[in-house]
C-alpha positions in Angstrom: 49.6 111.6 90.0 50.7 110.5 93.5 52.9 107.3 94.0 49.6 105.6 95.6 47.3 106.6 92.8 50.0 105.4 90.4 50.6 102.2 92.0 46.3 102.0 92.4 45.7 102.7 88.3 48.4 100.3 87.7 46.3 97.0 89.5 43.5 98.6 88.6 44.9 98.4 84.4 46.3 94.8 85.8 43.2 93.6 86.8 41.3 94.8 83.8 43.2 92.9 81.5 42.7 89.9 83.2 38.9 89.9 82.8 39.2 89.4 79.0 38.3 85.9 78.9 34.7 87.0 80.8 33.9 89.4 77.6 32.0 86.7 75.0 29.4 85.6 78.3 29.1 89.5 79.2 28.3 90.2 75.8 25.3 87.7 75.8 24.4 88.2 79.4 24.6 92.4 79.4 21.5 92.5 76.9 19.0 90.9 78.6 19.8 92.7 81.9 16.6 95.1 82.7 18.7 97.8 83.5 20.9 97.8 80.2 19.9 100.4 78.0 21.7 98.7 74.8 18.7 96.7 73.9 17.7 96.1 70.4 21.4 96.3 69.0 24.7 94.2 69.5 27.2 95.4 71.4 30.3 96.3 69.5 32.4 97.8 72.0 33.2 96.4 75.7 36.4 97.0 77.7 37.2 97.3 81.0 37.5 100.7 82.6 38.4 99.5 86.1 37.9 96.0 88.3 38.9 95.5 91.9 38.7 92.1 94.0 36.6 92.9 97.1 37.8 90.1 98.6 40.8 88.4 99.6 42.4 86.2 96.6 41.5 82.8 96.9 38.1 83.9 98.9 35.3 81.7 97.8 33.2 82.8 97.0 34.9 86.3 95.3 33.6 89.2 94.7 34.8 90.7 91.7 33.5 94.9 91.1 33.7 95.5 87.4 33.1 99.1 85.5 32.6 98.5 82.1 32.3 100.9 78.8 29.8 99.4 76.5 29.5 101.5 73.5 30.0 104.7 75.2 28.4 104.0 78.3 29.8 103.2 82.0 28.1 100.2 83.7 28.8 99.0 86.7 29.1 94.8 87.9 28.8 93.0 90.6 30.2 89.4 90.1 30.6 86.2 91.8 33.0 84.1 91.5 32.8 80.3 92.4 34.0 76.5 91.7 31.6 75.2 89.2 28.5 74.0 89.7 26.8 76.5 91.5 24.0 75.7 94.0 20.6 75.3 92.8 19.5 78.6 94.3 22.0 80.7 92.0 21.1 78.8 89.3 19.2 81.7 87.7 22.1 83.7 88.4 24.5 82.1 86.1 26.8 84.0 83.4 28.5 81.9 82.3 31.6 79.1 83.1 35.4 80.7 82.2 37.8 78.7 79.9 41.2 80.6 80.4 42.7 82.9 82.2 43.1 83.9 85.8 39.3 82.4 86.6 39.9 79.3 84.5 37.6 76.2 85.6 35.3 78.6 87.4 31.8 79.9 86.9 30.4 83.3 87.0 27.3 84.6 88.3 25.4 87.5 89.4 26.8 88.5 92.8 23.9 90.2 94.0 21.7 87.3 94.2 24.2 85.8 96.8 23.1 86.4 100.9 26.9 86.0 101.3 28.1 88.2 99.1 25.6 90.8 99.8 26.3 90.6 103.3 30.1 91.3 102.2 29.2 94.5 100.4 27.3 95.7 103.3 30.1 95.3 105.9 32.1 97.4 103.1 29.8 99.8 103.5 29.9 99.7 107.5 33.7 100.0 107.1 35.2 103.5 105.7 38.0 103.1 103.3 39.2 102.8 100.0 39.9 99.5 97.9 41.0 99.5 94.4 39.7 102.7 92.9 36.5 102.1 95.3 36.1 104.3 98.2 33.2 103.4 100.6 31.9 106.3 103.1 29.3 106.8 105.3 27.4 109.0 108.1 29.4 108.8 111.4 26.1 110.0 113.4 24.0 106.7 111.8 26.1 103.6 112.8 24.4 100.2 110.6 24.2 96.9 112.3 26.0 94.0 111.1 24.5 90.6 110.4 21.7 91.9 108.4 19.8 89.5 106.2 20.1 90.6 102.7 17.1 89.9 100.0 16.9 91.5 96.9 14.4 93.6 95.6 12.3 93.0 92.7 10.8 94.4 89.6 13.5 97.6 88.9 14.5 98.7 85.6 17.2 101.1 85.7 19.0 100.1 88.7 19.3 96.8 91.6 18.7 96.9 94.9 18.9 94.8 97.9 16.8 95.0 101.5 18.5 94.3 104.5 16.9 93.3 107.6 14.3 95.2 106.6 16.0 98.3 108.2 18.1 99.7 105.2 17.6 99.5 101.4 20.8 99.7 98.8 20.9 100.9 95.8 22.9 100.2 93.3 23.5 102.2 90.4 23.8 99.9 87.2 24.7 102.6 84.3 26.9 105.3 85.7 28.8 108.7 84.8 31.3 111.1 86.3 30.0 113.5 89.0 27.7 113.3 92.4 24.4 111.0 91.8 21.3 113.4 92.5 20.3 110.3 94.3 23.0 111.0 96.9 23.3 114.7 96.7 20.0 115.7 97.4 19.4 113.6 100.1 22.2 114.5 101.7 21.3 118.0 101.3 18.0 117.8 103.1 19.2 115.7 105.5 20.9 118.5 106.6 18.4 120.8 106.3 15.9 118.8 108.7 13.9 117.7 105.8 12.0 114.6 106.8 10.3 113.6 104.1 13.4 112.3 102.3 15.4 109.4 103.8 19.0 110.1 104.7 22.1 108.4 103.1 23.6 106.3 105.9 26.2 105.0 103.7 27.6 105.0 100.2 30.8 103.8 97.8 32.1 105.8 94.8 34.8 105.2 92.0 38.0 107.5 91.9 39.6 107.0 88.3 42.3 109.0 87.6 41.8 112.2 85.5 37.9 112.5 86.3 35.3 112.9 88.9 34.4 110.3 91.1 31.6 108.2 90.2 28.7 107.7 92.4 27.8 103.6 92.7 25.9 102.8 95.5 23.8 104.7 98.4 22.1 102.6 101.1 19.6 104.5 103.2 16.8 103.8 106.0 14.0 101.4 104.5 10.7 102.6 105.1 9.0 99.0 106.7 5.0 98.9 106.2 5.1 101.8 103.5 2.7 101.8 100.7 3.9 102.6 97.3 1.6 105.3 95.9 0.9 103.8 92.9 0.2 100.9 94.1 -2.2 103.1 97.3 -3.7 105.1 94.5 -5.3 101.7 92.4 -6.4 100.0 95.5 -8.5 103.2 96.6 -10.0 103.4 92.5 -10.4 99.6 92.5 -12.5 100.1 95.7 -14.0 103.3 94.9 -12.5 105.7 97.3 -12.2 108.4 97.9 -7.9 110.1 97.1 -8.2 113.2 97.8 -7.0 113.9 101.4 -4.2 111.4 100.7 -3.6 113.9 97.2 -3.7 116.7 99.3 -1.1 115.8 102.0 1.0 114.3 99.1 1.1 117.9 97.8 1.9 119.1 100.9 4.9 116.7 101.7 6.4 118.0 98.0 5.9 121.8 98.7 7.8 120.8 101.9 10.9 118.9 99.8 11.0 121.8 96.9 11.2 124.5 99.3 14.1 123.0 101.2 16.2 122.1 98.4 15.5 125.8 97.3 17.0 126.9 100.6 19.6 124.4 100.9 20.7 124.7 97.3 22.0 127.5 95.2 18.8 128.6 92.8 18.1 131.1 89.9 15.6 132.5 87.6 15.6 131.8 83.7 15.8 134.9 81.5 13.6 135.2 78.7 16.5 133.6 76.5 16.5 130.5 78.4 12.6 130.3 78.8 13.1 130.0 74.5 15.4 127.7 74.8 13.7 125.5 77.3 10.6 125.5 74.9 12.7 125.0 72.0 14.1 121.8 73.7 10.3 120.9 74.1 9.8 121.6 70.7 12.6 119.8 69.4 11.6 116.6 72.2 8.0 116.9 69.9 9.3 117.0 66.9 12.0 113.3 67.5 8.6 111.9 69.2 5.9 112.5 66.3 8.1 111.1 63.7 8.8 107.8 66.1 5.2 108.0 66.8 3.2 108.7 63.9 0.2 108.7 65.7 1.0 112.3 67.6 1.4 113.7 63.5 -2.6 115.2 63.6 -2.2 116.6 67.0 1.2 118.2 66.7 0.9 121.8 66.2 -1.9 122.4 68.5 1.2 120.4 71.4 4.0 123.2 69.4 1.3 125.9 70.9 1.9 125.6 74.8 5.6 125.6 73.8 4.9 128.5 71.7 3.0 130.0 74.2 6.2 129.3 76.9 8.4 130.8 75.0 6.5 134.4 74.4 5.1 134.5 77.7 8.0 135.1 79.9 8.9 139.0 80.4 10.4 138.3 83.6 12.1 135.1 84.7 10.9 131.6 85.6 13.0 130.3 89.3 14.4 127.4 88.6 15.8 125.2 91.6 17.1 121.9 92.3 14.1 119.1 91.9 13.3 115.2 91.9 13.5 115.3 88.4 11.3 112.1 88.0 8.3 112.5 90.3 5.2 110.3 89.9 3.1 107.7 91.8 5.7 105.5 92.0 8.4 107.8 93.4 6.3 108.2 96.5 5.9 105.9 99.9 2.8 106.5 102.1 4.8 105.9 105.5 3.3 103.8 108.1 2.5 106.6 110.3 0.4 108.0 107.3 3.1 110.7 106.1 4.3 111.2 102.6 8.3 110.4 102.0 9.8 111.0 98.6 12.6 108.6 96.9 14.6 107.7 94.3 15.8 111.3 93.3 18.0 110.2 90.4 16.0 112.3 87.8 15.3 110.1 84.6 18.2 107.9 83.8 18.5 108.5 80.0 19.0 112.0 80.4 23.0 112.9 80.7 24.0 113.4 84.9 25.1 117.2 84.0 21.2 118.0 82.9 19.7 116.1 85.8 22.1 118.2 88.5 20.8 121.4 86.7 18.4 123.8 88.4 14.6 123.5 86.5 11.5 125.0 87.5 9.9 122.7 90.2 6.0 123.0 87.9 8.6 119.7 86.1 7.4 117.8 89.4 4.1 119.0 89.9 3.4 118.0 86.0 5.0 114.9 87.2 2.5 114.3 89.6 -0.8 115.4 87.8 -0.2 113.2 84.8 0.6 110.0 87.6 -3.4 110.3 88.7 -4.3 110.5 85.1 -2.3 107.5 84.2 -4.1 106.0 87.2 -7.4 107.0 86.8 -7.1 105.8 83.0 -5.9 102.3 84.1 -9.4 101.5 85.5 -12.1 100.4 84.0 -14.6 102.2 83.3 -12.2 105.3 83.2 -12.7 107.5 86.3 -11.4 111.6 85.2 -13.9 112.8 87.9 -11.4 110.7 90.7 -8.5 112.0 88.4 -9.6 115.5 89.0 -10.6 115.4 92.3 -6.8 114.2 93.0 -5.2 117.3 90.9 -7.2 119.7 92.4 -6.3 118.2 96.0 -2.5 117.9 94.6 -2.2 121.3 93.7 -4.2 123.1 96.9 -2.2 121.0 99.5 0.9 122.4 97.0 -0.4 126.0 98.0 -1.2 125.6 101.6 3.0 125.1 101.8 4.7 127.9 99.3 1.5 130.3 99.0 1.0 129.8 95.5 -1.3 127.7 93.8 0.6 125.8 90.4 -2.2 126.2 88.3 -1.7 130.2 89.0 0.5 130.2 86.1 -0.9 128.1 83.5 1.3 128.7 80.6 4.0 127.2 82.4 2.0 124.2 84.1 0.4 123.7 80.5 3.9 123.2 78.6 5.6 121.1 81.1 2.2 118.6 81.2 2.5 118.6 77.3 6.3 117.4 77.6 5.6 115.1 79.7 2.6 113.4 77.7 5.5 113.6 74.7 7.6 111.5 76.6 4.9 109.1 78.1 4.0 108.7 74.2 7.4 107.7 73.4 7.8 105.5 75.9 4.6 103.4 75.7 5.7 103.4 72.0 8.7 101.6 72.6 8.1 99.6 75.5 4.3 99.1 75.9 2.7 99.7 73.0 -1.0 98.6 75.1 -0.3 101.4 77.0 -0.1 104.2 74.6 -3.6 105.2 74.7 -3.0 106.9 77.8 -0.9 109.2 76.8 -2.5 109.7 73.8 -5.5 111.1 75.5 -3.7 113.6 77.5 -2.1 113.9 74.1 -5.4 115.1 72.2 -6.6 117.1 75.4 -3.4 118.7 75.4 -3.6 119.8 72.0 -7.0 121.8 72.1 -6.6 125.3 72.1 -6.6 127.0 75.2 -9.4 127.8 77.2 -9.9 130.7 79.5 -9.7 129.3 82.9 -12.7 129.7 85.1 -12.2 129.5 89.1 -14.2 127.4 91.2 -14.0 125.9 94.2 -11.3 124.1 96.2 -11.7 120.0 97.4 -12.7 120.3 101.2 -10.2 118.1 102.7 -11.1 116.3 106.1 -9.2 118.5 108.8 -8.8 121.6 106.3 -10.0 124.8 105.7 -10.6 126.2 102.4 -7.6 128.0 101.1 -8.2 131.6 100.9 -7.3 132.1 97.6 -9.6 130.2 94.9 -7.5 128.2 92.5 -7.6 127.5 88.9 -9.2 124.6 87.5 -6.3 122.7 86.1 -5.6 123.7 82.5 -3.3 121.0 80.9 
């Protein structure tokens, strides 16, 4: 270790120390946080792996960065520092007040709900350098404005995120691991392939802790003003009984467009028949956790086992696998103000480990995505509309082809077992989270199940401004 590292790793230990009077109010704060993942259990382990003032000593407010190991995971903390009380409007901030130590007499508070320390972490992302074990980096060709109103954003789960000026949007990553967030890595990449539909890093800050990778904390990127969310696009046009289909069809347009440039922009490769089996034997074994959390999959599951069964012995040749979202649905989408699709947040799904979300799948993952997202849509209005639901898959899928050449439901086997997974995990998660919810999987879920039908071809959507594909596709199996 160099001199400068040395001398960095010992504040960095200093620092850590002195944050021990701040554990008992992290302990009761950390579990209510949306984004913690510990919920349901008491914390029994909490240390400091790292802490680093981002501003001058004395600064008040300060800005203390915190990485912390709860139980085996990384988190990362933003945290203000001030004289006690705080103002009214931080009020719902609070941590809690310190007794001893080097932040006796003062209280402690979420630093992200402060304008003036989120305007500090902004001008440490318009300035390049390191600080602490912190390094902050960005794009020399996309120079960010200072003075920018910040404003946070509301209703996330996994991570924070804060607006500025309505020109750039931060991210930043609350549960964190060693190695490149896809959330930085793949925009970057098609950013430099001259994919549009992704918007590029501008800016970003990592953690360098000696003996590992760095740890990807924060990317701030253009914000798309006057975007609609497609979830949010998709129930307005069911509430008010429109039509979805050209809007499907360009959406699977824009994703052909993003799959095929992170296939050229990123090294790919095919699965062998021994790692089709064991991708249906993770399904399998994914099944199998789920049905004995959720009783309620028991009668359906070996007609679910079958499209893994069926994965596993179809595959003579192998299935390309590439880099991917990871995540795709509704809500990963923006419907741009100029009427094109973007896609976003390309952190894959954060309980899975970092080293299986940076691994190359078969893209049919985001497709499946996408096809149960206008179920889970159509299903959330009442009456329930499958004809709209349909309507949108079909559309999906032919926009898909009208890009690559290849219609997803050409290969049903494949299209069939990743739509069952997904359904799995949908179950699971309404289970545990919203249990009012868990009919919706649970009808893809019995669908799913039925023996497979011989598909019969029919006729593509006629999009406004389209032409038939040439090729007639498969009415969607799973």
């Amino acid at each position: 270790m160099s001199e400068a590292a040395s001398a960095r790793s010992r504040l960095t230990a200093d620092r850590a120390a002195g944050i021990a009077p701040l554990e008992p109010m992290l302990r009761a704060w950390l579990p209510a946080q949306r984004w913690f993942a510990g919920k349901g259990r008491a914390i029994s382990r909490l240390r400091a792996v790292s802490a680093a003032e981002l501003l001058p000593p004395g600064s008040t407010p300060g800005l203390l960065h915190l990485l912390l190991d709860v139980d085996g995971d990384c988190y990362q903390l933003l945290l203000g520092i001030r004289p006690s009380p705080l103002p009214p409007a931080l009020g719902p901030a609070l941590i809690g007040h310190v007794e001893s130590g080097p932040y006796a007499g003062r209280t402690v508070y979420e630093a992200l709900g402060d304008p003036r320390l989120a305007s500090m972490l902004l001008e440490r992302l318009r300035s390049p350098g390191t600080l602490g074990p912190l390094r902050f980096d960005r794009d020399p060709g996309a120079p960010v404005p200072a003075g920018l109103t910040p404003r946070p954003l509301s209703g996330e789960q996994t991570n924070s995120s804060l607006i500025y000026g309505d020109s750039y949007i931060l991210k930043v990553f609350r549960r964190v691991g060693p190695g490149v967030n896809p959330d930085l890595e793949l925009p970057r990449a098609l950013a430099a392939a001259g994919c549009a539909r992704v918007p590029a890093p501008v800016a970003w800050y990592e953690a360098e802790l000696p003996g590992g990778e760095p740890l990807t904390l924060g990317v701030l990127q253009p914000y798309l003003r006057g975007s609609d969310d497609g979830w949010q696009l998709a129930l307005r046009r069911l509430g008010a009984g429109a039509d979805f289909t050209a809007e499907a069809h360009a959406l699977g347009r824009a994703t052909a467009e993003v799959h095929s440039a992170l296939a050229a922009a990123l090294p790919t490769l095919a699965l062998g028949p021994e790692q089709t089996a064991r991708l249906a034997a993770g399904m399998t074994a994914r099944l199998a956790a789920t049905v004995r959390e959720v009783p309620a999959l028991q009668p359906y599951e070996a007609g679910l086992r079958g499209a893994f069964d069926a994965l596993a012995a179809s595959r003579g040749a192998g299935v390309p696998a590439q880099r991917i979202h990871g995540d795709l649905h509704l809500g990963q989408t923006l419907r741009t103000a100029d009427g094109s699709w973007a896609l976003i947040d390309f952190e894959g799904e954060p309980a899975r480990p970092l080293a299986d979300r940076r691994r190359p799948e078969p893209a049919v993952r985001d497709i499946a995505g996408i096809l149960r997202s206008f179920d889970y849509a159509a299903r959330s209005h009442r009456p329930f509309a499958p004809a709209w639901a349909d309507a949108c898959r079909s559309a999906f899928c032919e926009g898909y082809a009208r890009t690559t050449g290849r219609d997803p439901r050409e290969d049903p086997v494949l299209l069939r077992a990743y739509e069952t997974d997904k359904a799995v995990y949908e179950a699971r998660y309404e289970s545990r989270h919203r249990p009012d919810w868990l009919h919706v999987p649970m009808a893809a879920i019995r669908r799913l199940s039925e023996p497979q039908r011989p598909a019969h071809r029919m006729p593509p959507p006629v999009i406004p401004g389209t032409t038939p594909h040439p090729k007639p596709p498969r009415r969607p199996l799973a």
